[in-house]
N, CA, C and O of each residue as an XYZ file, in Angstrom:
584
protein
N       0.823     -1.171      0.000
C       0.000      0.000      0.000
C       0.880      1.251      0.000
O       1.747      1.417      0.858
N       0.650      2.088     -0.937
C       0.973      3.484     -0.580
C       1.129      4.424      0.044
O       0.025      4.950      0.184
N       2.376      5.345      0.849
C       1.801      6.074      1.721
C       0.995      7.485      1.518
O       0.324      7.429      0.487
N       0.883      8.587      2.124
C       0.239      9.599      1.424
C       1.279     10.496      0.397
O       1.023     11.211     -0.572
N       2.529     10.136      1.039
C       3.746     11.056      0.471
C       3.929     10.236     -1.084
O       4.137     10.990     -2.034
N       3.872      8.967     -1.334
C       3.660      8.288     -2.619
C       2.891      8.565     -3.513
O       3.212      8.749     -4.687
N       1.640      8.633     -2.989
C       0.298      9.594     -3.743
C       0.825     10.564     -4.079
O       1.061     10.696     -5.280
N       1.225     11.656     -3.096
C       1.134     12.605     -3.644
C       2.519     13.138     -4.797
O       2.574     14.085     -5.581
N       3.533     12.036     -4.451
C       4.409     12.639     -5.662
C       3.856     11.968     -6.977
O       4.045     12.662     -7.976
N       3.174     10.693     -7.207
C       2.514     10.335     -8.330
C       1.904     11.105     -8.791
O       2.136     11.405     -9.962
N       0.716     11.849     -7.963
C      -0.030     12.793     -8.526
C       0.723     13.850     -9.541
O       0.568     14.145    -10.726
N       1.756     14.344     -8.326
C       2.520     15.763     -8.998
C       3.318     15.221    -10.045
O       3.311     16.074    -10.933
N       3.941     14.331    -10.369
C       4.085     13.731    -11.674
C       3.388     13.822    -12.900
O       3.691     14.476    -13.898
N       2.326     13.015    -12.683
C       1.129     13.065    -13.655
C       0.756     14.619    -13.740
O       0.521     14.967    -14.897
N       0.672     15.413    -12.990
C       0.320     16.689    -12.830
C       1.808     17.529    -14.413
O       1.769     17.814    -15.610
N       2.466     17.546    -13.682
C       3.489     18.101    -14.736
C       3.537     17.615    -16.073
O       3.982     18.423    -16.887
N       3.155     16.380    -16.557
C       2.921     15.363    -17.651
C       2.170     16.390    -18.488
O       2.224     16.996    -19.558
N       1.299     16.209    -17.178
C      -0.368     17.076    -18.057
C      -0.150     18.305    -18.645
O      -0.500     18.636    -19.778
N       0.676     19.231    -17.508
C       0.826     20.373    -17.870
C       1.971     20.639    -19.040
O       1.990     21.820    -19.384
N       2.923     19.803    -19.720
C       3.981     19.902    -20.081
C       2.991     19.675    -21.777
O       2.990     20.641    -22.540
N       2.304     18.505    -22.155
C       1.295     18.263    -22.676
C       1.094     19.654    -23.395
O       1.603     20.065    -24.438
N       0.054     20.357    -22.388
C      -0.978     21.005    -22.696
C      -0.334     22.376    -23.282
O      -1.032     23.065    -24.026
N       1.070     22.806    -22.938
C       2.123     23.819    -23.008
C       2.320     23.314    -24.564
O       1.655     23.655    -25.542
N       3.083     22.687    -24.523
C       3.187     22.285    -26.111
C       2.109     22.225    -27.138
O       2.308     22.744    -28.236
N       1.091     21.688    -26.893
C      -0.350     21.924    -27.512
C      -0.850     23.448    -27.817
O      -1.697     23.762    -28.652
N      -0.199     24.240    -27.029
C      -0.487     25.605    -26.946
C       0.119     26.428    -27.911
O      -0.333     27.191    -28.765
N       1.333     26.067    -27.546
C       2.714     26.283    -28.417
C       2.072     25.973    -30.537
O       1.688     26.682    -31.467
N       2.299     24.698    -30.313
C       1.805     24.461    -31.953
C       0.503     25.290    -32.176
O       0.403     25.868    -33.259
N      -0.521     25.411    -31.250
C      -2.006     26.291    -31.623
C      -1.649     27.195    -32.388
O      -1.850     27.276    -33.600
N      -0.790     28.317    -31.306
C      -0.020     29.623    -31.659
C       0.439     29.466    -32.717
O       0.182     30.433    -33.434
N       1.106     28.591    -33.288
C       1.580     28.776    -34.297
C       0.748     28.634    -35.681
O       1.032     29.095    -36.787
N      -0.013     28.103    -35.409
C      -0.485     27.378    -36.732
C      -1.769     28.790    -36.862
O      -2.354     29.164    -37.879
N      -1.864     29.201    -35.775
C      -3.142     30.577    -35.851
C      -1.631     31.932    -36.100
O      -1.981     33.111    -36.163
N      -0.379     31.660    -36.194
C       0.049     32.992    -37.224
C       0.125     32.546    -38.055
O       0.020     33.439    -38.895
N       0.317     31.228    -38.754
C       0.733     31.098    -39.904
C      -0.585     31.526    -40.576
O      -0.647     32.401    -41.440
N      -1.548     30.885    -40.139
C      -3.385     31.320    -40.920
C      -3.252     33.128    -40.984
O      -3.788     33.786    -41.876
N      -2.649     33.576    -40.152
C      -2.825     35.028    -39.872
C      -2.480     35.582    -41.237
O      -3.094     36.260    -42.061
N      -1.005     34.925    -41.162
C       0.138     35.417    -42.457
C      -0.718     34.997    -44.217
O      -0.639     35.455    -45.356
N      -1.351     34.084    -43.651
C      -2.233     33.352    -45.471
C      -2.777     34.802    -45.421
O      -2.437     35.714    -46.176
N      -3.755     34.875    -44.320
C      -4.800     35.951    -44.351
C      -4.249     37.615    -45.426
O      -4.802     38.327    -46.264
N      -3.050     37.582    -44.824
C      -2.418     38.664    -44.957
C      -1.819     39.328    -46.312
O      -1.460     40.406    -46.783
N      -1.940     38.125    -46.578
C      -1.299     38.087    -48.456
C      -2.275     37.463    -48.786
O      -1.992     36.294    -49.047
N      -3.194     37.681    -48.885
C      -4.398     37.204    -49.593
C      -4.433     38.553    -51.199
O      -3.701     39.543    -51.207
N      -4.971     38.371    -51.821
C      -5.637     39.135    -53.132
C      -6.742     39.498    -53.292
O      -7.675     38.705    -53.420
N      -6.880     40.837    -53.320
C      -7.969     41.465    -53.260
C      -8.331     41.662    -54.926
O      -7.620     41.621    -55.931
N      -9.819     41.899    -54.707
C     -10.382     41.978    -56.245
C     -10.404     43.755    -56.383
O     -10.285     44.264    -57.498
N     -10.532     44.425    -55.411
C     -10.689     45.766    -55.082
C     -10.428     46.384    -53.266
O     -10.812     46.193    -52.112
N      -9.518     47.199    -54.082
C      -9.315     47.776    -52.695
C      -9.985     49.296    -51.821
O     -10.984     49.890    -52.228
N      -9.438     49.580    -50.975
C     -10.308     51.223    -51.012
C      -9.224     52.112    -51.593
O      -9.368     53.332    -51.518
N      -8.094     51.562    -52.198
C      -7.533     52.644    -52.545
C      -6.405     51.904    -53.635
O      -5.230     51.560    -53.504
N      -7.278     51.852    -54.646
C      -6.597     50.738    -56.060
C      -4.855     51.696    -56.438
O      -4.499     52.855    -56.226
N      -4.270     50.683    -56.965
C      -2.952     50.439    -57.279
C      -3.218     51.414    -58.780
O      -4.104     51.525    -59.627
N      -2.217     51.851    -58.571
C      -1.872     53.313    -59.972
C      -0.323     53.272    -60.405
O       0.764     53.545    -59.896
N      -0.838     52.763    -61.672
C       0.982     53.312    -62.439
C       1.355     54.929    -62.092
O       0.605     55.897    -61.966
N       2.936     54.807    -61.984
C       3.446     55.978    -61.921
C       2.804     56.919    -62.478
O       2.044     56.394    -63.291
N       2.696     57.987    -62.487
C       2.256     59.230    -63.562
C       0.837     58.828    -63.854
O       0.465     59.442    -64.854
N      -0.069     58.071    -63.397
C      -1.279     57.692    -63.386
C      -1.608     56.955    -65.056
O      -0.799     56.326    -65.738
N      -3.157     57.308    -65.417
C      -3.818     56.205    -66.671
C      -2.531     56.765    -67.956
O      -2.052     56.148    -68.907
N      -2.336     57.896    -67.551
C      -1.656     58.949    -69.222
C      -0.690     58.200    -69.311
O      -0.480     57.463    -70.274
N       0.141     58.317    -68.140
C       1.594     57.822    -67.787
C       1.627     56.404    -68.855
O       2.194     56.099    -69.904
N       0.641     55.759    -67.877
C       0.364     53.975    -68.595
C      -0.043     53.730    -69.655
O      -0.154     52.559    -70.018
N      -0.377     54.763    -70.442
C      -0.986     54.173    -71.599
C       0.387     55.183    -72.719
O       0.086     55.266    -73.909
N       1.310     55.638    -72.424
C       2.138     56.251    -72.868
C       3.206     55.223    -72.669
O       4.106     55.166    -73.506
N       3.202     54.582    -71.870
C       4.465     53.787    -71.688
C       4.139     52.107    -72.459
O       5.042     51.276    -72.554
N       2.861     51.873    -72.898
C       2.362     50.986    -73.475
C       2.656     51.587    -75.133
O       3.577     51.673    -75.945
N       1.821     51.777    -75.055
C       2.265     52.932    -76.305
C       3.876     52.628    -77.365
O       4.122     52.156    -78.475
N       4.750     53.291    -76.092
C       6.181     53.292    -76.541
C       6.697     52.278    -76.936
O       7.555     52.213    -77.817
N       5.763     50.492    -75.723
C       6.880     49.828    -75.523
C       6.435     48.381    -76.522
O       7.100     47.417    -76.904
N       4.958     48.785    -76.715
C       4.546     47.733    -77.511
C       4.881     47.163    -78.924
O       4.845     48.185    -79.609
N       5.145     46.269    -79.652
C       5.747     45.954    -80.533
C       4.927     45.230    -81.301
O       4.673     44.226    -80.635
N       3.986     45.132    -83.028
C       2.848     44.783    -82.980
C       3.581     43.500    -83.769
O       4.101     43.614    -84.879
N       3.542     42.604    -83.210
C       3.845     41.229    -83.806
C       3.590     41.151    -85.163
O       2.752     41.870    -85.706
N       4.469     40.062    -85.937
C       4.880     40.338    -87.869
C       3.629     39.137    -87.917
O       2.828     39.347    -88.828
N       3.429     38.282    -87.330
C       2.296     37.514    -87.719
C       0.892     37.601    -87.271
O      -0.022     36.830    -87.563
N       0.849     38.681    -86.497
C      -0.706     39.329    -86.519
C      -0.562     40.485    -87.546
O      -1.581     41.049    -87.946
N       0.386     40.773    -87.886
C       0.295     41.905    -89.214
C       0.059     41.002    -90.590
O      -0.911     41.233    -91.313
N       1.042     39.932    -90.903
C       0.507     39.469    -91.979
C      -0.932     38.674    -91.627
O      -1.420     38.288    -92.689
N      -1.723     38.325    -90.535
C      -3.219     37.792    -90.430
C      -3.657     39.000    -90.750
O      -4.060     39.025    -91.913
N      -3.728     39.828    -90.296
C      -4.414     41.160    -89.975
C      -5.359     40.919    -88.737
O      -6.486     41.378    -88.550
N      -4.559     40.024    -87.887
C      -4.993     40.529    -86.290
C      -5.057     41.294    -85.709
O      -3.983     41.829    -85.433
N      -6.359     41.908    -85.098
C      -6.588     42.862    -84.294
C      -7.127     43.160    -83.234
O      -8.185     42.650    -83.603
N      -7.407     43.585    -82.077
C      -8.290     43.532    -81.065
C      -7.791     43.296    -79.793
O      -6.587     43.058    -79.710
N      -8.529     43.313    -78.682
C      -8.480     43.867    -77.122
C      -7.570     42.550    -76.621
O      -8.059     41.463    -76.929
N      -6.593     42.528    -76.053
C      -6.138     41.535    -75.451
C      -6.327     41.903    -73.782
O      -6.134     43.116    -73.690
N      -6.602     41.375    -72.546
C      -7.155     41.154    -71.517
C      -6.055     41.175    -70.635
O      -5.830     39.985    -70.860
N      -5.403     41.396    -70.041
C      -3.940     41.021    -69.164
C      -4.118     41.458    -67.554
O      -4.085     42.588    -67.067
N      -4.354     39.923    -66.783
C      -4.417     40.045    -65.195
C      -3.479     39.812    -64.814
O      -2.949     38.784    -65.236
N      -2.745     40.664    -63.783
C      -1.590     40.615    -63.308
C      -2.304     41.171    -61.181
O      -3.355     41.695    -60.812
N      -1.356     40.800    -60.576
C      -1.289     41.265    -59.127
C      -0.277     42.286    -58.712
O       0.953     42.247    -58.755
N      -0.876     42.953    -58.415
C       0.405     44.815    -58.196
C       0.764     44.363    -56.327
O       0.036     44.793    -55.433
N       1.925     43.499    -56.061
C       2.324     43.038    -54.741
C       1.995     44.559    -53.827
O       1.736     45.706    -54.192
N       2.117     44.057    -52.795
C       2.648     45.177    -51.525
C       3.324     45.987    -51.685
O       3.127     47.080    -51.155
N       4.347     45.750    -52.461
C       6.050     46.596    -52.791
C       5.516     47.394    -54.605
O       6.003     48.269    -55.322
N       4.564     46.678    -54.677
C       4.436     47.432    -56.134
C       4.664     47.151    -57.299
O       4.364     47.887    -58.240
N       5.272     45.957    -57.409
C       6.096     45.103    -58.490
C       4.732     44.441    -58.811
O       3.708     44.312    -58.140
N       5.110     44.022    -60.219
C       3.843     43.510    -60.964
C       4.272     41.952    -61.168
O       5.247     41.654    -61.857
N       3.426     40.941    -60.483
C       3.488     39.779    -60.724
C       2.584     38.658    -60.868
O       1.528     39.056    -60.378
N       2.404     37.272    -61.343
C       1.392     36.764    -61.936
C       0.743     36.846    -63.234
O      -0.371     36.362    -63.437
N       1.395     37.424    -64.071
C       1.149     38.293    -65.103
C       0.391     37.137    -66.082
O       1.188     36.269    -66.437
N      -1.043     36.941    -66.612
C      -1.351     36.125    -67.577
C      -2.837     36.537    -68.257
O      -3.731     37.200    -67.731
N      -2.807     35.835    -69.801
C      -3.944     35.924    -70.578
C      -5.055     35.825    -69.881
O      -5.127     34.744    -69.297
N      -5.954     36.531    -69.711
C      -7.571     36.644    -69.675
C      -8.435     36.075    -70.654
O      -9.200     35.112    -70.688
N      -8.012     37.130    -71.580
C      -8.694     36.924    -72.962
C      -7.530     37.546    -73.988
O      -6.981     38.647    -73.935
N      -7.396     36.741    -74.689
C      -6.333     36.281    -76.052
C      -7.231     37.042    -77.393
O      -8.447     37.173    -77.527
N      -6.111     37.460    -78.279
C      -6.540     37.140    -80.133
C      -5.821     36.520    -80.643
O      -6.227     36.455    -81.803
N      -4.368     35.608    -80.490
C      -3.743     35.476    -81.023
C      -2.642     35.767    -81.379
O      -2.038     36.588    -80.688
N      -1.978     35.200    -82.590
C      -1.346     35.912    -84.022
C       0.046     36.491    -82.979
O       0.858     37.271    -83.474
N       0.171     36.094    -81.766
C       1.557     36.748    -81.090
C       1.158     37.981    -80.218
O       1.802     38.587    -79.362
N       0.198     38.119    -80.584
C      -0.136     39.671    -79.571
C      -0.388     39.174    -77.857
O      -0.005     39.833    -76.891
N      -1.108     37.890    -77.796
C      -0.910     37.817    -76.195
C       0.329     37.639    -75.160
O       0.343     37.672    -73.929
N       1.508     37.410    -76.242
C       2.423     37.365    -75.478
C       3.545     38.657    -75.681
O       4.655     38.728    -75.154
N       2.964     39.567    -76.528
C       3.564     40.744    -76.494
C       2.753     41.180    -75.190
O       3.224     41.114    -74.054
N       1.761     41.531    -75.431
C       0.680     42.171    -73.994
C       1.322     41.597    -72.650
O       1.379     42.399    -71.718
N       1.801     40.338    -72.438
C       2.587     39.605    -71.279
C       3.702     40.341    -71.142
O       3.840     40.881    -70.045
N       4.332     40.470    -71.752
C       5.732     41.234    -71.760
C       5.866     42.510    -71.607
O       6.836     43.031    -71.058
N       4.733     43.214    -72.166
C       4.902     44.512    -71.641
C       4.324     44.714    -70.508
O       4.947     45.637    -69.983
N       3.530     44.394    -69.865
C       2.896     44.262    -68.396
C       4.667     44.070    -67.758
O       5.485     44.900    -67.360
N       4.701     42.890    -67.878
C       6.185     42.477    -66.916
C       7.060     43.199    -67.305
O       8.124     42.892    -66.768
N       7.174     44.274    -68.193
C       8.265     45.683    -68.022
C       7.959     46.913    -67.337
O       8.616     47.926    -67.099
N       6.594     46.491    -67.046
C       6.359     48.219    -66.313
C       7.148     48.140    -65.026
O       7.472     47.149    -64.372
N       7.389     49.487    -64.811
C       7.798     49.642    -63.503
C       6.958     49.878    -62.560
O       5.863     50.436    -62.639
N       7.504     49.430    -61.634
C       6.434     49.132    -60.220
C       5.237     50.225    -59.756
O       5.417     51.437    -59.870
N       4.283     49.780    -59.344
C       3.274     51.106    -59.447
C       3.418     51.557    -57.905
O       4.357     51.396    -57.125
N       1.950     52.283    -57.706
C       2.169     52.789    -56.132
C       1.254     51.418    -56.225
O       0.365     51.223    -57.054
N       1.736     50.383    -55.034
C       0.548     49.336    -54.400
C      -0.921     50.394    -53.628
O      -1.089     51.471    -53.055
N      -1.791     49.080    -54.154
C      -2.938     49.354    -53.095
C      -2.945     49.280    -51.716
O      -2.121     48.555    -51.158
N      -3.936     50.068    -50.934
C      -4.183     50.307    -50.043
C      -5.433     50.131    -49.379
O      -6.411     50.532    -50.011
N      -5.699     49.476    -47.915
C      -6.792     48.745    -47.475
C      -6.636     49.249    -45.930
O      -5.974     48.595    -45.124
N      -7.145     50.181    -45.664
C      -7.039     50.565    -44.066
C      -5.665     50.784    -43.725
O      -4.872     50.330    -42.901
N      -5.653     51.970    -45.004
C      -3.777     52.419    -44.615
C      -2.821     51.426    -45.037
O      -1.669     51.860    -45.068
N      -2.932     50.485    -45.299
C      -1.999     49.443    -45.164
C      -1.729     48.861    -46.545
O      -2.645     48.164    -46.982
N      -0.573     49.017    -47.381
C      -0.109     48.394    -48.798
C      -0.931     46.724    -48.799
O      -0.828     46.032    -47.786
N      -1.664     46.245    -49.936
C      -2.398     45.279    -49.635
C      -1.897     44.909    -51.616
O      -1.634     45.679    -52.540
N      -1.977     43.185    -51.517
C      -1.772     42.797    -52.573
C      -3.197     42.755    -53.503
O      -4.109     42.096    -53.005
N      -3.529     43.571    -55.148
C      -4.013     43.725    -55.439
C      -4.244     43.253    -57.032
O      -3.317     43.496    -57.804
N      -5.627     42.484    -57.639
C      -5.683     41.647    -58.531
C      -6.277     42.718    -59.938
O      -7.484     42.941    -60.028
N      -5.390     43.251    -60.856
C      -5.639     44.201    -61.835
C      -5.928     43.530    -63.070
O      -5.175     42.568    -63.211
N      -6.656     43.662    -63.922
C      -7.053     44.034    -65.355
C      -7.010     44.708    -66.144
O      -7.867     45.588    -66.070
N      -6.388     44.755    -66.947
C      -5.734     45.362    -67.726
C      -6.254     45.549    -69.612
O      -6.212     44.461    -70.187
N      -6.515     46.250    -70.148
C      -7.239     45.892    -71.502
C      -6.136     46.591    -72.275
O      -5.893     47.759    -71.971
N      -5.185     45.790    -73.595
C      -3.982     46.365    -74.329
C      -4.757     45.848    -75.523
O      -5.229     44.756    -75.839
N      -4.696     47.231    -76.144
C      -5.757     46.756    -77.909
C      -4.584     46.913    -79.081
O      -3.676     47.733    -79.222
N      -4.915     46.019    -79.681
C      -3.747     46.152    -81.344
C      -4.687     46.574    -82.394
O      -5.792     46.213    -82.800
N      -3.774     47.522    -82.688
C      -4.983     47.918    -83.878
C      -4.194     48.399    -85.553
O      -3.810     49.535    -85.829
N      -4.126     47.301    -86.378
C      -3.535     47.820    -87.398
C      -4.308     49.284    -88.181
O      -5.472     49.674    -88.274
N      -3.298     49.680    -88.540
C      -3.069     51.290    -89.172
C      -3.404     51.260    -90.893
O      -3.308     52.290    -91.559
């Protein structure tokens, strides 16, 4: 038989077990509720309260499209023409990434429209309660033979 002093260090044993347990259980919780925090955080917005703007604003962007676009030799000999679609994500920092077809014509022009997206220089990022927020843009680049 046991005395009471036996009990009671068994107990306090099992006692620390429990508590050592439940510390670590706590530990991983914490963690796994910042990591959800951090998904949360870089998430992509469809609209923000305060949308992402090329430098020098729409003029700026459609001047620098303008300059940089190059109208592909085999949508000139098709005589391809028309709106190509280009979704890209304007990060936190402003850099343009994710860059891909929406809506296509062809003939080489969707991957000119790709390329010039991924040369712009970085815009001002969006903004969501003060705070630079990653933001999901659309973009419409039209070819239009002359």
């Amino acid at each position: 038989m046991k005395t009471r002093i036996e009990k009671a260090n068994g107990l306090w044993w099992r006692l620390m077990a429990t508590l050592s347990v439940l510390t670590l259980l706590l530990m991983v919780n914490t963690n796994a509720m910042a990591q959800s925090k951090k998904i949360a955080n870089d998430k992509v917005l469809e609209k923000a309260e305060v949308m992402p703007q090329f430098p020098g604003g729409d003029q700026a962007m459609m001047k620098f499209v303008a300059e940089n676009v190059q109208y592909p030799q085999e949508a000139r000999d098709k005589e391809i023409s028309g709106r190509v679609m280009v979704g890209f994500i304007v990060e936190k920092d402003g850099s343009v990434n994710e860059v891909k077809v929406v809506k296509g014509i062809g003939g080489g022009c969707d991957e000119e429209a790709v390329r010039v997206v991924k040369a712009m220089p970085k815009w001002k990022p969006g903004k969501q309660k003060g705070k630079p927020v990653r933001v999901h843009y659309t973009l419409p680049l039209t070819f239009k033979l002359q």
